[in-house]
PDB file of N, CA, C and O in Angstrom:
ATOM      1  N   UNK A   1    -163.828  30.754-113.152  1.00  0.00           N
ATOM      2  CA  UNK A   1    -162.824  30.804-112.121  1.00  0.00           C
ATOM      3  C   UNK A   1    -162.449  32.260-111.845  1.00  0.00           C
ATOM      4  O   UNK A   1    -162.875  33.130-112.604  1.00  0.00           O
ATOM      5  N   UNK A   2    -161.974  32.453-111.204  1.00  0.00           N
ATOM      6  CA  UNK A   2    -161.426  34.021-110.127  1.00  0.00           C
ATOM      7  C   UNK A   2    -160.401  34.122-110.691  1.00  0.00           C
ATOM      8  O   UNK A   2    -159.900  33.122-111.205  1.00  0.00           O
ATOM      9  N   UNK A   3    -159.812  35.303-110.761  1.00  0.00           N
ATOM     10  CA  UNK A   3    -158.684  36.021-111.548  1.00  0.00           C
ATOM     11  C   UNK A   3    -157.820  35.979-109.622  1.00  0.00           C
ATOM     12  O   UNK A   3    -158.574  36.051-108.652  1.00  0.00           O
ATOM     13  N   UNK A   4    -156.418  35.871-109.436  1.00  0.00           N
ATOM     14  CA  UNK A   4    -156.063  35.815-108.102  1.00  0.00           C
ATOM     15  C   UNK A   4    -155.162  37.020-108.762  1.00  0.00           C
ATOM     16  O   UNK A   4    -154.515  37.499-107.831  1.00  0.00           O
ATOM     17  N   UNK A   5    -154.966  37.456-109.539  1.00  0.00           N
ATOM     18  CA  UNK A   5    -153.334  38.234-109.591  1.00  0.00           C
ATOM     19  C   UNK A   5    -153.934  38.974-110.918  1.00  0.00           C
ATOM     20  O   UNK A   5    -154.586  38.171-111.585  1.00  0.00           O
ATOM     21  N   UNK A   6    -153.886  40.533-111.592  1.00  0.00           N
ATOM     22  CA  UNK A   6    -153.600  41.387-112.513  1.00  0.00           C
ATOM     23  C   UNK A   6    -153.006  40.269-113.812  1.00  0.00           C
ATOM     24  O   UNK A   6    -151.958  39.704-113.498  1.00  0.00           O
ATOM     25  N   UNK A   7    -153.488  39.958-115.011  1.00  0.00           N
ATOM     26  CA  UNK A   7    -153.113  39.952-116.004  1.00  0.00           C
ATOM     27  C   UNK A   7    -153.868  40.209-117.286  1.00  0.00           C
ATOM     28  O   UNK A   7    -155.048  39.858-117.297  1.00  0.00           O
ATOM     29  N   UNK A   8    -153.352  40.782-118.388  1.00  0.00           N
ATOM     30  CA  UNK A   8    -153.619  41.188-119.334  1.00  0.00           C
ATOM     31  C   UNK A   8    -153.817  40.249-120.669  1.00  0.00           C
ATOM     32  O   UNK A   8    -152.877  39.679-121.223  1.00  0.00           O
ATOM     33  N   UNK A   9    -154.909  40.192-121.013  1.00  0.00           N
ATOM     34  CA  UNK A   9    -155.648  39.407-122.198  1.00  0.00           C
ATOM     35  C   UNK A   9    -156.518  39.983-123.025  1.00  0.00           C
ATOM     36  O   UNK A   9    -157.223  40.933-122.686  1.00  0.00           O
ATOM     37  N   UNK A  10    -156.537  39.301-124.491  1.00  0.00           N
ATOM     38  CA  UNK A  10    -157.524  39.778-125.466  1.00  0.00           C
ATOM     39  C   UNK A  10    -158.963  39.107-125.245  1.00  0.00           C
ATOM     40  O   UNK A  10    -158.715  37.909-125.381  1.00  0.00           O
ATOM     41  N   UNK A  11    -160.370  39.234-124.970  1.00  0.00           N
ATOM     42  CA  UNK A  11    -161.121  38.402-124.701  1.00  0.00           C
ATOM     43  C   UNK A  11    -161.696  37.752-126.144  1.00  0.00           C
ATOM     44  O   UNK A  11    -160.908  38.122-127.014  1.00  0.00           O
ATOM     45  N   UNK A  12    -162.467  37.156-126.576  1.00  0.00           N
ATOM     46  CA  UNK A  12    -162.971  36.358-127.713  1.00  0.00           C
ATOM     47  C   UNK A  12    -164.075  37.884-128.431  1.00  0.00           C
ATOM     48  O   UNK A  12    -165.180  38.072-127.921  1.00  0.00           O
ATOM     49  N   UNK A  13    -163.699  38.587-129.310  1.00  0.00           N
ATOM     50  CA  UNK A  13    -164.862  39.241-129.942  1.00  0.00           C
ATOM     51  C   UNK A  13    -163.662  40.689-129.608  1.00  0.00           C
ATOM     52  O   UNK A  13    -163.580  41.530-130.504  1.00  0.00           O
ATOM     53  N   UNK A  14    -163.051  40.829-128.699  1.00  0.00           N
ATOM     54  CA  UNK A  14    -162.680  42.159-128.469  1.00  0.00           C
ATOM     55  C   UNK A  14    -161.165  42.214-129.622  1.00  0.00           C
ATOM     56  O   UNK A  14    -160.799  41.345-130.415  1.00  0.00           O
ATOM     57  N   UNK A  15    -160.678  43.261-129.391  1.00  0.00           N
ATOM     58  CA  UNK A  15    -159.457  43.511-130.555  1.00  0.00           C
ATOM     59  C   UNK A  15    -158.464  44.215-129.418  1.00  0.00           C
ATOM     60  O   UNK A  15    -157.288  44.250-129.778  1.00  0.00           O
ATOM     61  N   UNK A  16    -158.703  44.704-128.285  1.00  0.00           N
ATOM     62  CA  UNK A  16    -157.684  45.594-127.655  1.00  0.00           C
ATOM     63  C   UNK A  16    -157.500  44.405-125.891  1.00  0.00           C
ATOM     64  O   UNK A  16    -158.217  43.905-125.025  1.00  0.00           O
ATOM     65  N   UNK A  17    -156.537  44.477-126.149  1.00  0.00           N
ATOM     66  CA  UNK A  17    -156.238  43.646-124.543  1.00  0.00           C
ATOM     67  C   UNK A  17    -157.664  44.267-123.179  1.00  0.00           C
ATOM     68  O   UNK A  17    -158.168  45.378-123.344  1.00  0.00           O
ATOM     69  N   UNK A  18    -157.919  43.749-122.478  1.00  0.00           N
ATOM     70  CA  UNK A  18    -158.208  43.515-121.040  1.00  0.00           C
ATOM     71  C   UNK A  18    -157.444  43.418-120.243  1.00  0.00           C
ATOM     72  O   UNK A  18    -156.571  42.561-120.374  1.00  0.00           O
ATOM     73  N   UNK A  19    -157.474  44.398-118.910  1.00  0.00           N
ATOM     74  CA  UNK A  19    -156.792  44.217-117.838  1.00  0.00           C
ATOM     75  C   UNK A  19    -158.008  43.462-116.712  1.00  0.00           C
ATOM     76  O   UNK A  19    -159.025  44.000-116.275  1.00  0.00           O
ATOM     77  N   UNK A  20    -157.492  42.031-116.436  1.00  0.00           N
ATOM     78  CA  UNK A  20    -158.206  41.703-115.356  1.00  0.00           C
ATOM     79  C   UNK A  20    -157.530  41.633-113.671  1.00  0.00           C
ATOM     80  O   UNK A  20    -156.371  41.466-113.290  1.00  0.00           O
ATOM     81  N   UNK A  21    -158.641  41.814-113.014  1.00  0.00           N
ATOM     82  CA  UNK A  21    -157.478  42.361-111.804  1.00  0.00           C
ATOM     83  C   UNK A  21    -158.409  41.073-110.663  1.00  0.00           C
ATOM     84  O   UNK A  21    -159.506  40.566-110.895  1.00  0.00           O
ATOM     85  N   UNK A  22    -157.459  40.827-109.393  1.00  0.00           N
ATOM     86  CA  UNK A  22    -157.714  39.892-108.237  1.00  0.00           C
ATOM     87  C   UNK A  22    -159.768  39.857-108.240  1.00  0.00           C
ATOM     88  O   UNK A  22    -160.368  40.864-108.615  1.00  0.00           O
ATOM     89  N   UNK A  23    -160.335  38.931-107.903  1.00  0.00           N
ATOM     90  CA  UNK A  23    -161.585  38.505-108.145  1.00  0.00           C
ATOM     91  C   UNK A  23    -162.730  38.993-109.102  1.00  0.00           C
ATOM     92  O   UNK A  23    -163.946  39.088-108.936  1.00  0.00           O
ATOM     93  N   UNK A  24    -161.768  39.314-110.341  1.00  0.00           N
ATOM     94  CA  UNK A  24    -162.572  39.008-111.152  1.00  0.00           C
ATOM     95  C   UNK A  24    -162.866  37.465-111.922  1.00  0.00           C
ATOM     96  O   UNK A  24    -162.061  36.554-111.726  1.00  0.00           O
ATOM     97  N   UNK A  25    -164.247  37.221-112.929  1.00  0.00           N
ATOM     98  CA  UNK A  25    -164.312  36.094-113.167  1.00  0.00           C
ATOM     99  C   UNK A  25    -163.475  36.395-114.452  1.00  0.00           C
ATOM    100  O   UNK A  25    -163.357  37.555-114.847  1.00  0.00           O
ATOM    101  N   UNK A  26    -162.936  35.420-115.054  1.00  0.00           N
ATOM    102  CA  UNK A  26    -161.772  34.826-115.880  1.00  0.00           C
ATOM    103  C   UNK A  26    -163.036  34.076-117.062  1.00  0.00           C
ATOM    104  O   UNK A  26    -163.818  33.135-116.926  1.00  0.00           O
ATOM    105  N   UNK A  27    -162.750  35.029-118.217  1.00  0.00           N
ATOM    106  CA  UNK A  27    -163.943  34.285-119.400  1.00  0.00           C
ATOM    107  C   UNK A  27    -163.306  32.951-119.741  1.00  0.00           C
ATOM    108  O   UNK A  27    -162.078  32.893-119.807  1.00  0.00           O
ATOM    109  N   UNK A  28    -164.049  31.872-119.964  1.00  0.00           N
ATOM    110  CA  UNK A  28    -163.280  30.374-120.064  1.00  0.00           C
ATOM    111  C   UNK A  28    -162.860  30.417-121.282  1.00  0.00           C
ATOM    112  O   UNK A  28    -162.980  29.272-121.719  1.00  0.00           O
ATOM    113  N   UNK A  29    -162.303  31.306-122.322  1.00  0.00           N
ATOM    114  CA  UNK A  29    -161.337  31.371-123.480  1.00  0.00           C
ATOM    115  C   UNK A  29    -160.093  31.486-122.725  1.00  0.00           C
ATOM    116  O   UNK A  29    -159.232  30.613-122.612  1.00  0.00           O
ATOM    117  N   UNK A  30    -160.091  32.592-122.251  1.00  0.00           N
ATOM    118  CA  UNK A  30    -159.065  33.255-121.159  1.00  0.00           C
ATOM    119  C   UNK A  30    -158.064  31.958-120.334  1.00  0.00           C
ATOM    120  O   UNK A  30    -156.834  31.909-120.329  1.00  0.00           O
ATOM    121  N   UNK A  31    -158.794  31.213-119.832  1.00  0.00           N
ATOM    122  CA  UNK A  31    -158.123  30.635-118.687  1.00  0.00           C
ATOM    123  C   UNK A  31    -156.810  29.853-118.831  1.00  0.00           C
ATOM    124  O   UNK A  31    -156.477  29.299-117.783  1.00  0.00           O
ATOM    125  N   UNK A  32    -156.088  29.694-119.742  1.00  0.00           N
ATOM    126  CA  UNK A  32    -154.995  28.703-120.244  1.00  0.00           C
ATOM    127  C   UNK A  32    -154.027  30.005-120.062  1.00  0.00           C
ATOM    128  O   UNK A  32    -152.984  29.823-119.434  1.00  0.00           O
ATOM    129  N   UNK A  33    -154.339  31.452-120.629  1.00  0.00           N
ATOM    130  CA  UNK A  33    -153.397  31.867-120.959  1.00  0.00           C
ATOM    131  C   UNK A  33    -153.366  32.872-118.738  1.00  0.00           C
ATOM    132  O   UNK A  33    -152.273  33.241-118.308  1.00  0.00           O
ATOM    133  N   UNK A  34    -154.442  33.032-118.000  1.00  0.00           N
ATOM    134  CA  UNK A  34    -154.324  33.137-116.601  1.00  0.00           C
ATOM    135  C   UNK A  34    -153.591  32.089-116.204  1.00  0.00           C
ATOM    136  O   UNK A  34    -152.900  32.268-115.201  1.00  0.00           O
ATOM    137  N   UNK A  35    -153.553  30.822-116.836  1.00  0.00           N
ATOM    138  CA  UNK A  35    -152.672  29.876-115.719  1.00  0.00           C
ATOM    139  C   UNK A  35    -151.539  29.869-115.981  1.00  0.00           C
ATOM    140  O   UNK A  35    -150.797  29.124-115.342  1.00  0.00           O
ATOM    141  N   UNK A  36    -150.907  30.892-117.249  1.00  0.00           N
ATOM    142  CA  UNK A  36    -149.635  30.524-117.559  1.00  0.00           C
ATOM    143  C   UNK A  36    -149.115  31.586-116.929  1.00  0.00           C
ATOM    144  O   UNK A  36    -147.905  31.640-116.711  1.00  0.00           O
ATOM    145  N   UNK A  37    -150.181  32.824-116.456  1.00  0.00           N
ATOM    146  CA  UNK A  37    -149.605  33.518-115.165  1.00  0.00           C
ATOM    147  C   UNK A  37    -149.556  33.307-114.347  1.00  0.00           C
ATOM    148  O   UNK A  37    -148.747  33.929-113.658  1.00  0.00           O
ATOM    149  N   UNK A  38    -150.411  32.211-113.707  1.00  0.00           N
ATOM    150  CA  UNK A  38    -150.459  31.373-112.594  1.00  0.00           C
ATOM    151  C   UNK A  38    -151.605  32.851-111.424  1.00  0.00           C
ATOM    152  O   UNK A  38    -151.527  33.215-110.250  1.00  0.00           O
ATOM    153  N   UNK A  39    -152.381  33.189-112.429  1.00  0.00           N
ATOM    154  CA  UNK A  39    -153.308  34.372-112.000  1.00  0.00           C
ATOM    155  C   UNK A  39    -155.123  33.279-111.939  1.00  0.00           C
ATOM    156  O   UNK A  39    -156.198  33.830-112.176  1.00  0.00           O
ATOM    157  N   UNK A  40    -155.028  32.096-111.661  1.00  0.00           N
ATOM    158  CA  UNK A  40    -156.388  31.704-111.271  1.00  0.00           C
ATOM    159  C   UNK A  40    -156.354  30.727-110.072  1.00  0.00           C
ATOM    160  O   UNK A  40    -155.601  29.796-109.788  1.00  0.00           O
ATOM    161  N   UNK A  41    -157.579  31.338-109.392  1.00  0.00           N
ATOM    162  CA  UNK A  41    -157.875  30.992-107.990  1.00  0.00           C
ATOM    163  C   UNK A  41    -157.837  29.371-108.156  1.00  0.00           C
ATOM    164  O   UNK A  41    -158.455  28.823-109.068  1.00  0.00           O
ATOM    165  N   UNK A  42    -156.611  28.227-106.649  1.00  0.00           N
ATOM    166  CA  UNK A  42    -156.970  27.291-106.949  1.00  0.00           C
ATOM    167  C   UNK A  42    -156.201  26.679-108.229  1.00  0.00           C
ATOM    168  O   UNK A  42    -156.432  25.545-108.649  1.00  0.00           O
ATOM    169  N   UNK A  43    -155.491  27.343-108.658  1.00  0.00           N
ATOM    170  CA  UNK A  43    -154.527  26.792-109.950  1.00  0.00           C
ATOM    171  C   UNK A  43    -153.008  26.452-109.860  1.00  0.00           C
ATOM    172  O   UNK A  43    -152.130  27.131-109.329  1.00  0.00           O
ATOM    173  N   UNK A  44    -152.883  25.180-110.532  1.00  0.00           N
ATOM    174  CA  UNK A  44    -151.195  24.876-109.943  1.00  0.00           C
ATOM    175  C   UNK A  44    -150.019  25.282-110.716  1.00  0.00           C
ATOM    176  O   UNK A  44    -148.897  24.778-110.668  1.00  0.00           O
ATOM    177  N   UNK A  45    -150.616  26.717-111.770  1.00  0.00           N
ATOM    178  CA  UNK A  45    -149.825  27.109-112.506  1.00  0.00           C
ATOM    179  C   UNK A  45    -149.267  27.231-113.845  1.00  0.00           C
ATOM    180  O   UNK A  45    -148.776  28.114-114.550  1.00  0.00           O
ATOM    181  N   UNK A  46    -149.664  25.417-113.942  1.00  0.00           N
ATOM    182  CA  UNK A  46    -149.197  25.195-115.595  1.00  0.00           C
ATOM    183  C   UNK A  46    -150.351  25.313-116.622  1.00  0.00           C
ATOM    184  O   UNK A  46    -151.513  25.563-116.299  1.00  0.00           O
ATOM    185  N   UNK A  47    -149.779  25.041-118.311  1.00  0.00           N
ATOM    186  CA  UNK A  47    -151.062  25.334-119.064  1.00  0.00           C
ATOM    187  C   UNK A  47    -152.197  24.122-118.732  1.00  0.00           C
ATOM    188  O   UNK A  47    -153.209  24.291-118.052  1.00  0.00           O
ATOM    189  N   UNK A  48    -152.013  23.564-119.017  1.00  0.00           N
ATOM    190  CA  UNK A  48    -153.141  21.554-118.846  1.00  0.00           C
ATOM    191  C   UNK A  48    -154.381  22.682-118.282  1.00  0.00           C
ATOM    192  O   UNK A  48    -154.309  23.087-117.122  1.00  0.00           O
ATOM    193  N   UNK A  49    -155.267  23.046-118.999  1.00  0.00           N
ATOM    194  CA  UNK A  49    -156.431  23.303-118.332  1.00  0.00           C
ATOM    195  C   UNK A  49    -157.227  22.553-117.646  1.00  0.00           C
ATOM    196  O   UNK A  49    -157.597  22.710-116.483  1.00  0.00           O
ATOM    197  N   UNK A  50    -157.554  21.529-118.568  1.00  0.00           N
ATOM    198  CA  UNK A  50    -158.136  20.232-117.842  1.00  0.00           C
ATOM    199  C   UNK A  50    -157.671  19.508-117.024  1.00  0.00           C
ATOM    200  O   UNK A  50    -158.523  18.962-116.322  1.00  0.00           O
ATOM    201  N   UNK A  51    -156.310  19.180-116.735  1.00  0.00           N
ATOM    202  CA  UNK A  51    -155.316  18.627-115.603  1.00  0.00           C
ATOM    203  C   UNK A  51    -154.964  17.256-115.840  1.00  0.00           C
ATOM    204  O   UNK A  51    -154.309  16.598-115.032  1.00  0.00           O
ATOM    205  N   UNK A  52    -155.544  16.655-117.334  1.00  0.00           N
ATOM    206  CA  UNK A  52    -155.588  15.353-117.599  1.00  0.00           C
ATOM    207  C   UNK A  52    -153.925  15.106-118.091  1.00  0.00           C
ATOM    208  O   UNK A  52    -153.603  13.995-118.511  1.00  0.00           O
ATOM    209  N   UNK A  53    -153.141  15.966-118.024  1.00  0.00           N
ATOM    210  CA  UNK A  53    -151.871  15.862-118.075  1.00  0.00           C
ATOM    211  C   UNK A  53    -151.282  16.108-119.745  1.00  0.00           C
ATOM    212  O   UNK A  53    -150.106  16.121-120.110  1.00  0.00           O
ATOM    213  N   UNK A  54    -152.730  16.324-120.725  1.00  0.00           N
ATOM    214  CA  UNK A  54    -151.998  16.639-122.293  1.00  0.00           C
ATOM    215  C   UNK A  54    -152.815  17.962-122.320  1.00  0.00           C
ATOM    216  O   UNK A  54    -153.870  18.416-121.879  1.00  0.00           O
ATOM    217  N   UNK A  55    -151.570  18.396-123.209  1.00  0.00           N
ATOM    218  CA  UNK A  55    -152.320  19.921-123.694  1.00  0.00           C
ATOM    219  C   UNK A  55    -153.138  19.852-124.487  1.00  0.00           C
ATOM    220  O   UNK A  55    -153.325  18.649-124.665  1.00  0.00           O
ATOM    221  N   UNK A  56    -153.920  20.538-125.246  1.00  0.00           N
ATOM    222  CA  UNK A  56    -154.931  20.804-125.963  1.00  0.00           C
ATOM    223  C   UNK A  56    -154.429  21.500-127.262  1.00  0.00           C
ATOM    224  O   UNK A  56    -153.300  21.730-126.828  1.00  0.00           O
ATOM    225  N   UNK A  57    -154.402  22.004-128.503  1.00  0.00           N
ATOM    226  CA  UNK A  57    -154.211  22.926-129.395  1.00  0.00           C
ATOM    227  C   UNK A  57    -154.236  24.049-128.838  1.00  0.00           C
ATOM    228  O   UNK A  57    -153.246  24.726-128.557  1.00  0.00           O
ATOM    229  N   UNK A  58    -155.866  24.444-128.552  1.00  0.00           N
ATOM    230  CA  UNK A  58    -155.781  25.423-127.827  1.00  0.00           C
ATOM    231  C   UNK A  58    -154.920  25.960-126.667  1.00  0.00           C
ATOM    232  O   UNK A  58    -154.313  27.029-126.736  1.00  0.00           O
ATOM    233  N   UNK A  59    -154.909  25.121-125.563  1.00  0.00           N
ATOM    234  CA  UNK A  59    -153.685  25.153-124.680  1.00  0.00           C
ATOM    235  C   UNK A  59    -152.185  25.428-125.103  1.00  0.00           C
ATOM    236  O   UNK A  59    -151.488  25.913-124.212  1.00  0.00           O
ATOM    237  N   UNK A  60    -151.648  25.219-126.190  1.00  0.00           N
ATOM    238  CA  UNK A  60    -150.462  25.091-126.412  1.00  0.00           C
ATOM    239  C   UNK A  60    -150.581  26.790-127.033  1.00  0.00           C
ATOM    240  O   UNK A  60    -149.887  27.656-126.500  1.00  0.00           O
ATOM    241  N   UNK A  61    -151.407  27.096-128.051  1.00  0.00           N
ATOM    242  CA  UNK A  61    -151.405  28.012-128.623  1.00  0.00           C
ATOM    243  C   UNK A  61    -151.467  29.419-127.422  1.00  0.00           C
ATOM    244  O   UNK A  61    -150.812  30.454-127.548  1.00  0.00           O
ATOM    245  N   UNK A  62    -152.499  29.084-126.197  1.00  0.00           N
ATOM    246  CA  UNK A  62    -152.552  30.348-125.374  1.00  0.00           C
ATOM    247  C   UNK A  62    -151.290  30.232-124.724  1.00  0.00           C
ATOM    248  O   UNK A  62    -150.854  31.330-124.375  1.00  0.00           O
ATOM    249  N   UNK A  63    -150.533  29.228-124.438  1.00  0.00           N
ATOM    250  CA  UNK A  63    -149.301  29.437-123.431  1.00  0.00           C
ATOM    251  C   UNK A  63    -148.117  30.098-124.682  1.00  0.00           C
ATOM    252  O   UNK A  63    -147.220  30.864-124.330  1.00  0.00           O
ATOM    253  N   UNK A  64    -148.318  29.601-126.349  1.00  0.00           N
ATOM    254  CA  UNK A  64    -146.968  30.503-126.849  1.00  0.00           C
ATOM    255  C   UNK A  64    -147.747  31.960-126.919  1.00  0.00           C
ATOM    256  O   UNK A  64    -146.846  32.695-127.325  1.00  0.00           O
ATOM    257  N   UNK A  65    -148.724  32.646-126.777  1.00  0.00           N
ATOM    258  CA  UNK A  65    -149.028  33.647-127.449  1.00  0.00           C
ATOM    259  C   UNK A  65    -148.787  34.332-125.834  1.00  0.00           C
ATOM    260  O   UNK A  65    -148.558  35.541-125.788  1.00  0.00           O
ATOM    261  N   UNK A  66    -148.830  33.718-124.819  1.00  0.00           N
ATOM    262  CA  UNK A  66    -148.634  34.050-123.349  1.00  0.00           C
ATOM    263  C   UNK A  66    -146.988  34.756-123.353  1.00  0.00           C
ATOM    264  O   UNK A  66    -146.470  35.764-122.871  1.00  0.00           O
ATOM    265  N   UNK A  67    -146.631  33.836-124.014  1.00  0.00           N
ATOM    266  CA  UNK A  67    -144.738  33.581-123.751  1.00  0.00           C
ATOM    267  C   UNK A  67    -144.286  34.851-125.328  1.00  0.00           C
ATOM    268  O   UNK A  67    -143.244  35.503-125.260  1.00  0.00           O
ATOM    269  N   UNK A  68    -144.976  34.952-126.238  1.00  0.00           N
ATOM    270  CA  UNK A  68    -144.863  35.517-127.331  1.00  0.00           C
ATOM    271  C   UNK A  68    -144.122  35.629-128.040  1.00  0.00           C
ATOM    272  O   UNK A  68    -143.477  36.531-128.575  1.00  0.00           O
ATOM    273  N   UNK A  69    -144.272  33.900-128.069  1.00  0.00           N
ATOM    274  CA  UNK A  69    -143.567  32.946-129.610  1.00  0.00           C
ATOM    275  C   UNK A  69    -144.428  33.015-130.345  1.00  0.00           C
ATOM    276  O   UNK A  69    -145.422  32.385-129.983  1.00  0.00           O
ATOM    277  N   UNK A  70    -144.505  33.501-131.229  1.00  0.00           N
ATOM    278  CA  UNK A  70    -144.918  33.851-132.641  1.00  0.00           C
ATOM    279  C   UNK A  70    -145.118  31.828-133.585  1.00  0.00           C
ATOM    280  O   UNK A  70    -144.288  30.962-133.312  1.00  0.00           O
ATOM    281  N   UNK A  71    -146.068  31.597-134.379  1.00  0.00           N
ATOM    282  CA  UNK A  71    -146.574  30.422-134.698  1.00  0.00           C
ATOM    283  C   UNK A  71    -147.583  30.301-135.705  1.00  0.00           C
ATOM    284  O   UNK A  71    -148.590  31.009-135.680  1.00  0.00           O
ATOM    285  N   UNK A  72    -147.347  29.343-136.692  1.00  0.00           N
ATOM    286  CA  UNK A  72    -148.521  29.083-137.674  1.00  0.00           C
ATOM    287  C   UNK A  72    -149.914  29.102-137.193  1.00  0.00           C
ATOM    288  O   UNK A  72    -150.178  28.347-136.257  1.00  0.00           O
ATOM    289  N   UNK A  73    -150.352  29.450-137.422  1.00  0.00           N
ATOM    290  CA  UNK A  73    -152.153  29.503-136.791  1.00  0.00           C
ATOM    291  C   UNK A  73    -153.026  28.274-137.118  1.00  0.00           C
ATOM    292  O   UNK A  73    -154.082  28.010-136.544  1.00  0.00           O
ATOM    293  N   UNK A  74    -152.220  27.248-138.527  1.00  0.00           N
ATOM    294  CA  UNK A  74    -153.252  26.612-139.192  1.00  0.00           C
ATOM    295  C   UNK A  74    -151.653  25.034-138.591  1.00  0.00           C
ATOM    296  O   UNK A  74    -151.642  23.835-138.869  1.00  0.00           O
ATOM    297  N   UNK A  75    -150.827  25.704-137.929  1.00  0.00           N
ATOM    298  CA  UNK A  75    -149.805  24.264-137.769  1.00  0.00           C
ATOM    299  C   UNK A  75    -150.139  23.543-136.956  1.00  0.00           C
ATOM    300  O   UNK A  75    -150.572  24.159-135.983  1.00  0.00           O
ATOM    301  N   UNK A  76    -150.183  21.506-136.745  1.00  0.00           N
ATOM    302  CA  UNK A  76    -149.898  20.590-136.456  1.00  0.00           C
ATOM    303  C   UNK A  76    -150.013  20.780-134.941  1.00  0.00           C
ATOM    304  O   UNK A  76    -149.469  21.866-134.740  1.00  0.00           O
ATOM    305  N   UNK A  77    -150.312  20.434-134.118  1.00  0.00           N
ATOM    306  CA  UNK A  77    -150.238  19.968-132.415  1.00  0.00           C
ATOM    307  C   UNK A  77    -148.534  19.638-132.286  1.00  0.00           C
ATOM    308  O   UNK A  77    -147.937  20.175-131.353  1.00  0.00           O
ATOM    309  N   UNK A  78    -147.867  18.859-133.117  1.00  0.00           N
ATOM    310  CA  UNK A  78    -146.782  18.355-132.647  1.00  0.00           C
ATOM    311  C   UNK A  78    -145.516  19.831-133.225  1.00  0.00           C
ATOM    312  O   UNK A  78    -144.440  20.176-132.738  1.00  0.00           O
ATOM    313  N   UNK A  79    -146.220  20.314-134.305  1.00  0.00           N
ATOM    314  CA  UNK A  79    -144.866  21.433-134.285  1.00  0.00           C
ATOM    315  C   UNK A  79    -145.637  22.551-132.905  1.00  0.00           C
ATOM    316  O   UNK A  79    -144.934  23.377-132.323  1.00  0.00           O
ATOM    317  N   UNK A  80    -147.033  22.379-132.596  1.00  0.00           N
ATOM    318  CA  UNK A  80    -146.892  23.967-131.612  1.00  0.00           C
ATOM    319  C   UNK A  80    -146.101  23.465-130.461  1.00  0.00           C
ATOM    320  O   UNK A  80    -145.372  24.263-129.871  1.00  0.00           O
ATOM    321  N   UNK A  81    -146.169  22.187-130.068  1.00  0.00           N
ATOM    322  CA  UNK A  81    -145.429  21.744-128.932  1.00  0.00           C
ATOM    323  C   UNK A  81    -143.902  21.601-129.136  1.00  0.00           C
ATOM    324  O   UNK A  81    -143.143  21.554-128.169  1.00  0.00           O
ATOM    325  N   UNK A  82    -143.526  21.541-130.245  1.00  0.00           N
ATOM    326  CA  UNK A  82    -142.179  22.153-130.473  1.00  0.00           C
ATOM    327  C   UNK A  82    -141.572  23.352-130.099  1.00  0.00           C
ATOM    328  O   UNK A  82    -140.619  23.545-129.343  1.00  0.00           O
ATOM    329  N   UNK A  83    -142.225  24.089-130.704  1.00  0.00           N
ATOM    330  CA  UNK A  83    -142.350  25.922-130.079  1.00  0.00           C
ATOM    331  C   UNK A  83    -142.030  25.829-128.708  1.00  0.00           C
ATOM    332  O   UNK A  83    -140.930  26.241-128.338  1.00  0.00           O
ATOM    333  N   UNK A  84    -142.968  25.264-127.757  1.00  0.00           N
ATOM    334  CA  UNK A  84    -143.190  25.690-126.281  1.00  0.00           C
ATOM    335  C   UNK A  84    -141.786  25.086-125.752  1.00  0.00           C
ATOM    336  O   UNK A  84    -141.270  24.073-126.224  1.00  0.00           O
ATOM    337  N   UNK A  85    -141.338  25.732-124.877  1.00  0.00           N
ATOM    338  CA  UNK A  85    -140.119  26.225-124.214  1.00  0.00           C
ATOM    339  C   UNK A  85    -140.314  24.934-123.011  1.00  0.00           C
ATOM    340  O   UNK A  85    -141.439  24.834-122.521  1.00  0.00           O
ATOM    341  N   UNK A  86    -139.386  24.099-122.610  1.00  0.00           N
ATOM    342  CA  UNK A  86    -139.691  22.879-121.444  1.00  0.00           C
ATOM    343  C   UNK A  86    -139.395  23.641-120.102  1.00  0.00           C
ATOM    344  O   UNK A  86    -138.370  23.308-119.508  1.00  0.00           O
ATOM    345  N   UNK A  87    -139.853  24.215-119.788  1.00  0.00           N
ATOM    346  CA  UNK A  87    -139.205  24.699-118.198  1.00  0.00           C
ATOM    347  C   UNK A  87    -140.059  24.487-116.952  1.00  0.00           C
ATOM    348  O   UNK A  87    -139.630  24.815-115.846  1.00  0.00           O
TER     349      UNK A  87
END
């Protein structure tokens, strides 16, 4: 997917953030934590990558590390969704 808007991410293998800027492609690790900028082409904003309406582990984990709530790495689906903020 297309990057629509500037945001900043770590990619999978790298150690120092990435700045991705308007049409670039968006590596598919990446994309949970672009939609929580609401920075991908065609996107309605929220984390649900898949759109099936539940988050994923993964999903939950890129939207707190987005928001930078701090979180067990090895914790439960139901405490990371605790963490995440309802708004």
């Amino acid at each position: 997917m297309k990057v629509t808007k500037p945001f900043d991410a770590v990619p999978n293998g790298e150690i120092y953030p990435v700045t991705y800027q308007p049409g670039d492609e968006c590596p598919p690790e990446l994309e949970a934590t672009a939609r929580y900028y609401d920075a991908l082409e065609g996107d309605d904003g929220g984390p649900d990558a898949n759109g099936d309406g539940k988050l994923t582990v993964p999903e939950i984990k890129a939207a707190l590390t987005a928001k930078g709530i701090a979180f067990d790495p090895t914790a439960k689906k139901a405490d990371l969704l605790a963490l995440l903020p309802k708004d």
